[in-house]
VODREN-632850 format. One line per field, with one value per residue (C-alpha): residue number from 1; residue in three letters; x, y, z. Coordinates in steps of 0.02 Angstrom, whole numbers. Layout:
<recs>
n = NUM | ... $
res = ALA | ... $
u = X | ... $
v = Y | ... $
w = Z | ... $
</recs>
This chain:
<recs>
n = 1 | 2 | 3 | 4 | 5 | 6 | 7 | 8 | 9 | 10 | 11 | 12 | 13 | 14 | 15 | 16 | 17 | 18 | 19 | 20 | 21 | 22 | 23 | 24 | 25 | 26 | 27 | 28 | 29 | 30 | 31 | 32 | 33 | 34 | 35 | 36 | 37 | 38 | 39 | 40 | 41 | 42 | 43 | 44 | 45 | 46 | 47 | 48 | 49 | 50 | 51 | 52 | 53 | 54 | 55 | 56 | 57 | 58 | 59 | 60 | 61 | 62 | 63 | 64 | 65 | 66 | 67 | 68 | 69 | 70 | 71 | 72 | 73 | 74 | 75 | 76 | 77 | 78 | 79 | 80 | 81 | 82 | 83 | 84 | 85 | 86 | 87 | 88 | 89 | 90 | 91 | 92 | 93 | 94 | 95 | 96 | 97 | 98 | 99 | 100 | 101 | 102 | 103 | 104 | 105 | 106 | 107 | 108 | 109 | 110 | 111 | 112 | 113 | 114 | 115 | 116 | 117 | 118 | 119 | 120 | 121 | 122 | 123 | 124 | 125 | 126 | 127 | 128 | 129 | 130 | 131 | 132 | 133 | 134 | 135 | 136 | 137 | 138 | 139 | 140 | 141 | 142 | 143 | 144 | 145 | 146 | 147 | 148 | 149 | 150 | 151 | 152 | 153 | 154 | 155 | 156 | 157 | 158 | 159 | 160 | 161 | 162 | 163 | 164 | 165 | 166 | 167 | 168 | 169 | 170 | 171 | 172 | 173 | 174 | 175 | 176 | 177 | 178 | 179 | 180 | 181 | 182 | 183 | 184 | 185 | 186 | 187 | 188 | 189 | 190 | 191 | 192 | 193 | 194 | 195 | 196 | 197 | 198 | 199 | 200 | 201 | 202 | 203 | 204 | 205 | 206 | 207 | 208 | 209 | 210 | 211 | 212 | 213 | 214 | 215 | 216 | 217 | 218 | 219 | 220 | 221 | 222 | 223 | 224 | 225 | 226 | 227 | 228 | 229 | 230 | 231 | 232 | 233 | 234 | 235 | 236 | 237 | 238 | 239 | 240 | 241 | 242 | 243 | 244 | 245 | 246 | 247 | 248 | 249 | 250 | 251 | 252 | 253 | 254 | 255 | 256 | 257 | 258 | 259 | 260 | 261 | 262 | 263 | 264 | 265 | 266 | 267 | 268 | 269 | 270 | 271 | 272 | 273 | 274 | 275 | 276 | 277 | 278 | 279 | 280 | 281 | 282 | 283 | 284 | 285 | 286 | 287 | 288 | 289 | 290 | 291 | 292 | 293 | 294 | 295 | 296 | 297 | 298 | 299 | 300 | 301 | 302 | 303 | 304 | 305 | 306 | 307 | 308 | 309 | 310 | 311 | 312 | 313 | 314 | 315 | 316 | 317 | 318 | 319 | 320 | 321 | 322 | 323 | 324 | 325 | 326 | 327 | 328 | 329 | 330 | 331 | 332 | 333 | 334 | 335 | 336 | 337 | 338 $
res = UNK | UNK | UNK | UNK | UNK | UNK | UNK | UNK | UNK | UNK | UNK | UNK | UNK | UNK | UNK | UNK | UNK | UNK | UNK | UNK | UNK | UNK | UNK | UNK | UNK | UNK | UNK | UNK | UNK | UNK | UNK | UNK | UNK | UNK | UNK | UNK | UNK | UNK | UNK | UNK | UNK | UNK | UNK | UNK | UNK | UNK | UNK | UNK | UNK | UNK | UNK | UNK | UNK | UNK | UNK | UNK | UNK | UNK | UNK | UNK | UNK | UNK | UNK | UNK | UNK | UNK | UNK | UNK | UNK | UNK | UNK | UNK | UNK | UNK | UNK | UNK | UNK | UNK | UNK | UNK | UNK | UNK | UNK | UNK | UNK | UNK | UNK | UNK | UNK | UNK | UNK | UNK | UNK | UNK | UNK | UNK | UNK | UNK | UNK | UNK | UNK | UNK | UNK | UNK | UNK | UNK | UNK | UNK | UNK | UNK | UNK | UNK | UNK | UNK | UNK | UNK | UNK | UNK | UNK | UNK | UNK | UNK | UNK | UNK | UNK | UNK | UNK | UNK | UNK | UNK | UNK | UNK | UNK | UNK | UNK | UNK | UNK | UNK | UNK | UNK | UNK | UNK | UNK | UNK | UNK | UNK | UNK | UNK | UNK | UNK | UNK | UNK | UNK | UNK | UNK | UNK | UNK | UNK | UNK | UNK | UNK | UNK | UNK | UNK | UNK | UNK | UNK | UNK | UNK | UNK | UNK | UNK | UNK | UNK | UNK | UNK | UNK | UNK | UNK | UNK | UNK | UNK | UNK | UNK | UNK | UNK | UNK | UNK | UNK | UNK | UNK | UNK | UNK | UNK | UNK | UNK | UNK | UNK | UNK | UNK | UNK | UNK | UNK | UNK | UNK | UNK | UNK | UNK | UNK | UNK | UNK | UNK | UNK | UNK | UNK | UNK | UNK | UNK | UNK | UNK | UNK | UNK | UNK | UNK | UNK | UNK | UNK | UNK | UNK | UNK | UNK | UNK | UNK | UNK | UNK | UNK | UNK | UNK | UNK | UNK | UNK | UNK | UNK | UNK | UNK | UNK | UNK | UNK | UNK | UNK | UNK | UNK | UNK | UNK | UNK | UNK | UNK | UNK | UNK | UNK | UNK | UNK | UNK | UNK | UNK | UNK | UNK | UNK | UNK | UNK | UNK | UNK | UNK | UNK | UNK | UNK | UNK | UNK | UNK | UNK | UNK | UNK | UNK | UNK | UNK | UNK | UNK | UNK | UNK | UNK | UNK | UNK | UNK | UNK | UNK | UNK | UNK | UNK | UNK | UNK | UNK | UNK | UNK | UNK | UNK | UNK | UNK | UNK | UNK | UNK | UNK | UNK | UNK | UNK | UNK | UNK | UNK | UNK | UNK | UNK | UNK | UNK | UNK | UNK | UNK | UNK | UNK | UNK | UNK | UNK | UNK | UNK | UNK | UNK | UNK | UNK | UNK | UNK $
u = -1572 | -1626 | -1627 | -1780 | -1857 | -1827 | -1966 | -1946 | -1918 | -2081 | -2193 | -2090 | -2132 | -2321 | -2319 | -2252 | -2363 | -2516 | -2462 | -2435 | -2622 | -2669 | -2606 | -2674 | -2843 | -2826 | -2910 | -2864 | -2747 | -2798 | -2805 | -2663 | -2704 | -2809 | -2724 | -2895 | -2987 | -3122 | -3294 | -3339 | -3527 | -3518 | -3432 | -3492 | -3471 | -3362 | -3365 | -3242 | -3354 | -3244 | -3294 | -3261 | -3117 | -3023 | -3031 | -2867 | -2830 | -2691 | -2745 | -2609 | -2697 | -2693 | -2567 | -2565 | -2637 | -2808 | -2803 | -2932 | -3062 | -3033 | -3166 | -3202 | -3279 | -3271 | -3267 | -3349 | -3159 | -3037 | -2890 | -2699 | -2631 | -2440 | -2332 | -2216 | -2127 | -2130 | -2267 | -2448 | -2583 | -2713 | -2867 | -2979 | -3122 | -3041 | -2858 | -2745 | -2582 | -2436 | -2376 | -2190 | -2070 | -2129 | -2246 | -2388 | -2585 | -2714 | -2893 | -3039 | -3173 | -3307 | -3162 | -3214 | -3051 | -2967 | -2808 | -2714 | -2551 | -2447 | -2298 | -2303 | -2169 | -2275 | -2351 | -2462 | -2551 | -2701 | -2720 | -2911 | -2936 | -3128 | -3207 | -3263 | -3088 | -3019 | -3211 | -3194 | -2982 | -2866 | -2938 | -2882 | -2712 | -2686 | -2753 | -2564 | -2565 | -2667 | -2630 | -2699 | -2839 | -2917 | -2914 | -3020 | -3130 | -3159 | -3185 | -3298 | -3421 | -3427 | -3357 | -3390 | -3192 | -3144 | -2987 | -2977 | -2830 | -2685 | -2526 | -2332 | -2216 | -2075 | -1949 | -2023 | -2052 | -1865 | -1849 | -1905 | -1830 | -1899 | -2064 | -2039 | -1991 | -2158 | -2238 | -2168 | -2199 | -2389 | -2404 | -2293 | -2439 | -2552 | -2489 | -2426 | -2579 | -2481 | -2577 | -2611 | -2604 | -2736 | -2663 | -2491 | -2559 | -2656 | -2492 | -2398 | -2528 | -2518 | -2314 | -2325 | -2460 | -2328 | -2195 | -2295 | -2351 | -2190 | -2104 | -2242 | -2222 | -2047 | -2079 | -2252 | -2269 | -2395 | -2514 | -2530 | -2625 | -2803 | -2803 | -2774 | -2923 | -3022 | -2898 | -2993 | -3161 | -3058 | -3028 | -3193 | -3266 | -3143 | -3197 | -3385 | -3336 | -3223 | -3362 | -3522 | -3592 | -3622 | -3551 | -3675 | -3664 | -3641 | -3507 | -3408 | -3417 | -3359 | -3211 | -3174 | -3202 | -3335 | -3504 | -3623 | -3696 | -3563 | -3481 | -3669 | -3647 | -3457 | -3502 | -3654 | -3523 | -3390 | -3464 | -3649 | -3729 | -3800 | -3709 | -3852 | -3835 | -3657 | -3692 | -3831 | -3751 | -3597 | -3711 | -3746 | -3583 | -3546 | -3684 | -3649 | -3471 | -3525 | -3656 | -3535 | -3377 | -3453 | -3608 | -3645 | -3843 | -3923 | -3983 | -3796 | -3740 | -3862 | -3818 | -3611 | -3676 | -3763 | -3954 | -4063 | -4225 | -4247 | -4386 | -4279 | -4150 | -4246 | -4337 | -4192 | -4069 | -4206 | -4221 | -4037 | -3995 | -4140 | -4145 | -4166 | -4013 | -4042 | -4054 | -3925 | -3798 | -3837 | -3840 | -3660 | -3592 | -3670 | -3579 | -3412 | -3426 | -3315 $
v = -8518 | -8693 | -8808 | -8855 | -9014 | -9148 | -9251 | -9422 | -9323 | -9243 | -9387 | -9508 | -9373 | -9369 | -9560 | -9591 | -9444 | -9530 | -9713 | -9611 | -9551 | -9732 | -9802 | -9672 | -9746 | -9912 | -9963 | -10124 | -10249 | -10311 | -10491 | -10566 | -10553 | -10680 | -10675 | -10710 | -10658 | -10537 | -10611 | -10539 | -10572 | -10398 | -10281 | -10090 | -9935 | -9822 | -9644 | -9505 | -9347 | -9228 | -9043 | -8928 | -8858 | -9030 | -9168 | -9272 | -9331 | -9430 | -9525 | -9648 | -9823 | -9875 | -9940 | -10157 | -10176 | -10156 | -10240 | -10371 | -10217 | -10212 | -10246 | -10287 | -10127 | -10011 | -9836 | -9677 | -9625 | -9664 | -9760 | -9743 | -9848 | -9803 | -9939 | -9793 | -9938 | -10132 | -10215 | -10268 | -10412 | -10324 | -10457 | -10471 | -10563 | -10722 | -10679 | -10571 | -10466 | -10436 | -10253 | -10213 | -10052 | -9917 | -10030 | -9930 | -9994 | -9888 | -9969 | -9954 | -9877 | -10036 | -10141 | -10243 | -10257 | -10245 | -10208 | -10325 | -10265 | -10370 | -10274 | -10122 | -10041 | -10073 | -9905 | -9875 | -9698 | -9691 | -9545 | -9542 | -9432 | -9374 | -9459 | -9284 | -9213 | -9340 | -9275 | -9102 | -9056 | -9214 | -9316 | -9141 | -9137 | -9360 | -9354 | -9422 | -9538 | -9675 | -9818 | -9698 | -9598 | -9772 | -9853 | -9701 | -9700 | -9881 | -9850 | -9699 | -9767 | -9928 | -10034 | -10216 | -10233 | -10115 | -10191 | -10207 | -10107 | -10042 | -10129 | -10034 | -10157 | -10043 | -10160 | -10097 | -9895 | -9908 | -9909 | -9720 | -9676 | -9553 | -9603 | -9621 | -9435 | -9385 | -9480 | -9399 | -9229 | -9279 | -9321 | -9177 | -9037 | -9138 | -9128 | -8934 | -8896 | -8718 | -8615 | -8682 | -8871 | -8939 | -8876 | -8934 | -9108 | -9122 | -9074 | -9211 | -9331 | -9302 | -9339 | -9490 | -9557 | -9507 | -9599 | -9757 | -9765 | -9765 | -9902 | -10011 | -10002 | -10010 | -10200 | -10220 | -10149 | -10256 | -10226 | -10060 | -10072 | -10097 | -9909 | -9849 | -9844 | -9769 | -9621 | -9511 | -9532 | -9442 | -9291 | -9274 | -9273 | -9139 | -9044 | -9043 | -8986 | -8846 | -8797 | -8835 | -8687 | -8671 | -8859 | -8967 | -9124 | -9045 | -8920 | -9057 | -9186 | -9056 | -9005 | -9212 | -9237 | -9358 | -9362 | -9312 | -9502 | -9579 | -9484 | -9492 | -9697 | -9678 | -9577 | -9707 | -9851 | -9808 | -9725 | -9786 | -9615 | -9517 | -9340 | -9256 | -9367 | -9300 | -9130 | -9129 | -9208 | -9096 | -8928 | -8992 | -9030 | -8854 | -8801 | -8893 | -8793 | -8625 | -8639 | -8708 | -8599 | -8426 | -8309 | -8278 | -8243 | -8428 | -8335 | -8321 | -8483 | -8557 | -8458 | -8505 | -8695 | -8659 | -8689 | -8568 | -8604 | -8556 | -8664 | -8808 | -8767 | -8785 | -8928 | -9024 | -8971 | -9034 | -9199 | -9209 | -9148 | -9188 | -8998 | -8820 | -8714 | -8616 | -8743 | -8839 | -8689 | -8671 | -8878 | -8858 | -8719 | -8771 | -8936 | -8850 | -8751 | -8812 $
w = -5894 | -5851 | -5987 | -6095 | -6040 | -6210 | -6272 | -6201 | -6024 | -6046 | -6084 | -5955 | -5811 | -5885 | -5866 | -5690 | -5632 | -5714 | -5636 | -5456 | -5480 | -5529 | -5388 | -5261 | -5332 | -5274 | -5104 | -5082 | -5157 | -5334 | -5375 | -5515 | -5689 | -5767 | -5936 | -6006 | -6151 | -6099 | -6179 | -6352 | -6332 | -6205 | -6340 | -6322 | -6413 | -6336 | -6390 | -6407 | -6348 | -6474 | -6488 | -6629 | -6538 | -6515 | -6654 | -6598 | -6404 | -6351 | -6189 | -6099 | -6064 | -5892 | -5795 | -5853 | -5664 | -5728 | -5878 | -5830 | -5824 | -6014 | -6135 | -6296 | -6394 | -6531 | -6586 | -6671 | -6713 | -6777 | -6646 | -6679 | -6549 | -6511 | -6410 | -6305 | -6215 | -6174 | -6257 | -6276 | -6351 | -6449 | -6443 | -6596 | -6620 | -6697 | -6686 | -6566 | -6599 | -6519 | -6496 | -6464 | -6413 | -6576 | -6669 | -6735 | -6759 | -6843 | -6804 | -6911 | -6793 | -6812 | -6772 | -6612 | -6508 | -6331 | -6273 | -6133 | -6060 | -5924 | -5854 | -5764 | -5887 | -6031 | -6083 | -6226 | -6304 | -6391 | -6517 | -6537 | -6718 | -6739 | -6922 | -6970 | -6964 | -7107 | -7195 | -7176 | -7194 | -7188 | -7350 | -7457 | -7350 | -7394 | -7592 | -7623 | -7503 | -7601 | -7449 | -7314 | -7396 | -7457 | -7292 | -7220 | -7356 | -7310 | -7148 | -7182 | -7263 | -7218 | -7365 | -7361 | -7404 | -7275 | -7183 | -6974 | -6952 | -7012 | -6930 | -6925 | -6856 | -6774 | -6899 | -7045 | -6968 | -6973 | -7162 | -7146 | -6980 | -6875 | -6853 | -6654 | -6643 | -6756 | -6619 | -6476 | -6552 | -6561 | -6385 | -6324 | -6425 | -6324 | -6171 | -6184 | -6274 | -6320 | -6465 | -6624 | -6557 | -6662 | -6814 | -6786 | -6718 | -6886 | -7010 | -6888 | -6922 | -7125 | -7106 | -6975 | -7130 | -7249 | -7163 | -7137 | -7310 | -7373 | -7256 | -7289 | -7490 | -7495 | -7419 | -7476 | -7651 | -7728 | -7579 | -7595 | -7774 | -7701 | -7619 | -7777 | -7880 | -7718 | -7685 | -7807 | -7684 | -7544 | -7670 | -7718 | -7529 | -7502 | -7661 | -7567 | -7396 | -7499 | -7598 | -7466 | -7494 | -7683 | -7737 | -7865 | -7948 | -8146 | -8068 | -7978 | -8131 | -8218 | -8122 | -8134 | -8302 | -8271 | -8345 | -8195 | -8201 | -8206 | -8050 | -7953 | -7970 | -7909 | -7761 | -7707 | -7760 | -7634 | -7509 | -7475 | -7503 | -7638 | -7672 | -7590 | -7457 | -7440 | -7461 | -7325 | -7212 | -7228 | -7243 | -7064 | -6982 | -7048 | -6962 | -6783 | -6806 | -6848 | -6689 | -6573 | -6624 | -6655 | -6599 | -6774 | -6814 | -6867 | -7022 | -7065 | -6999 | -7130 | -7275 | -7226 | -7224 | -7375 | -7353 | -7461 | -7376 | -7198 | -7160 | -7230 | -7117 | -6965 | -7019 | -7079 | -6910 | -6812 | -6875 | -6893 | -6716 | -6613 | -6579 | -6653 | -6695 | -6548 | -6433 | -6495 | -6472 | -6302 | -6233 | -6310 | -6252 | -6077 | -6102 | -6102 | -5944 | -5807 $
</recs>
């Protein structure tokens, strides 16, 4: 019986077939590197296009010969950036970083950045993690992970306080150990894509978090203390996707013991939104999934999402979505067809 391909085997064979495809590209000979900035002022948006069927990608960055076709942008999800080997500057608006062999950085999506690589063995993945996956199952999975499910919050919604990124020096990763081989695992689901990747991507995810968390306390101790008061937020945005259907603002004070005033001002405080906001606005992602994943009847898609009114419904998907139910079932599933 041949022997089972290992990990680093795997994703070394991925990467020289991806470079081999690169280079097959390339017409004629590319000029040197500039080692220049690329100009801020031209900063896009660059979006992650994830379906209901895939919230996490991994996606290797291109070979450093093209790094003066990098550009200065930003996301609508959320970017781990994992340095696989040799090393990389990560440009910011006012400052850059230097990325070595293992170092880990976790980018806040409206964090305007570019990537510059120089040497054709450095290699870098990108793990691109949909926002609505941290909304609708990963905040509940991270409640005791105060460092991690504060930074997302952040990042959610938009706090003024919200940090740039999150940056794991390889030095410090080694306090834990084994946060290389989480991150191999991660990119070998990816590339196998075997049943049940998703799922085993997103408890890998919760233990690389884990991990980090607690290499960066055991040298940072005192800077963890600002997550903490916000930690409770992720909880309670969990409690409202767990409860869409039937969740309101007396029941959910209730279940955390605060007086429903007092938790309607927390909600607005820390994330921007009312809890109706919330709750619409979830009712709807529920919604999206339930039309995109299954052929239930609308009428049940909207009682599982947990409108009443079917009127509403319409009214309220259509200004959400740009679209009816109907129609937006079908421009997706169209989307998807090879």
């Amino acid at each position: 019986m041949a022997k089972e391909m290992g990990k680093v085997e795997m994703i070394d064979r991925f990467v020289r077939e991806k470079r081999k495809w690169e280079a097959a590209q390339i017409s004629r000979p590319l000029p040197p590197l500039s080692y220049q900035r690329p100009d801020i002022s031209k900063n896009r948006l660059v979006k992650g296009m994830h379906g209901h069927q895939e919230k996490i990608k991994v996606l290797l960055h291109h070979s450093s010969r093209f790094s003066d076709t990098d550009f200065f942008h930003y996301h609508d999800f959320f970017e781990l950036i994992y340095m696989y080997r040799g090393g990389s500057i990560q440009y910011f608006r006012s400052k850059e970083l230097t990325m070595r062999q293992n170092d880990i950085l976790i980018l806040n999506p409206n964090t305007v950045h570019s990537p510059y690589t120089t040497r054709e063995e450095d290699c870098l993945f990108n793990i691109l993690i949909a926002k609505e996956l941290f909304e609708q199952s990963m905040l509940s999975l991270l409640y005791d992970n105060r460092m991690f499910t504060g930074f997302i919050t952040d990042c959610l919604y938009q706090a003024p306080n919200a940090v740039e990124f999150l940056y794991f020096p390889a030095d410090n990763n080694e306090q834990t150990g084994g946060i290389p081989s989480i991150m191999e695992s991660l990119i070998v689901e990816y590339l196998n894509k075997q049943e049940g990747y998703q799922s085993s991507m997103r408890a890998l995810l919760v233990l690389l978090f884990m991990n980090l968390s607690r290499a960066y306390s055991q040298l940072h101790p005192l800077e963890k203390e600002p997550y903490e008061t916000r930690g409770v937020i992720s909880e309670i945005i969990s409690h409202i996707n767990r409860n869409i259907q039937a969740v309101s603002l007396t029941e959910l004070a209730e279940h955390f013991g605060y007086s429903p005033e007092y938790l309607s001002r927390l909600i607005k405080k820390n994330t921007g939104q009312s809890f109706m906001e919330l709750v619409q606005k979830f009712r709807m992602e529920k919604a999206k999934y339930y039309l995109e994943t299954s052929d239930l009847p609308i009428a049940e898609v909207m009682e599982l999402s947990g409108f009443q009114s079917s009127n509403y419904f319409y009214r309220f998907f259509k200004a959400y979505s740009g679209s009816s139910p109907a129609a937006y079932r079908k421009q997706r599933r169209a989307s998807r067809r090879p």
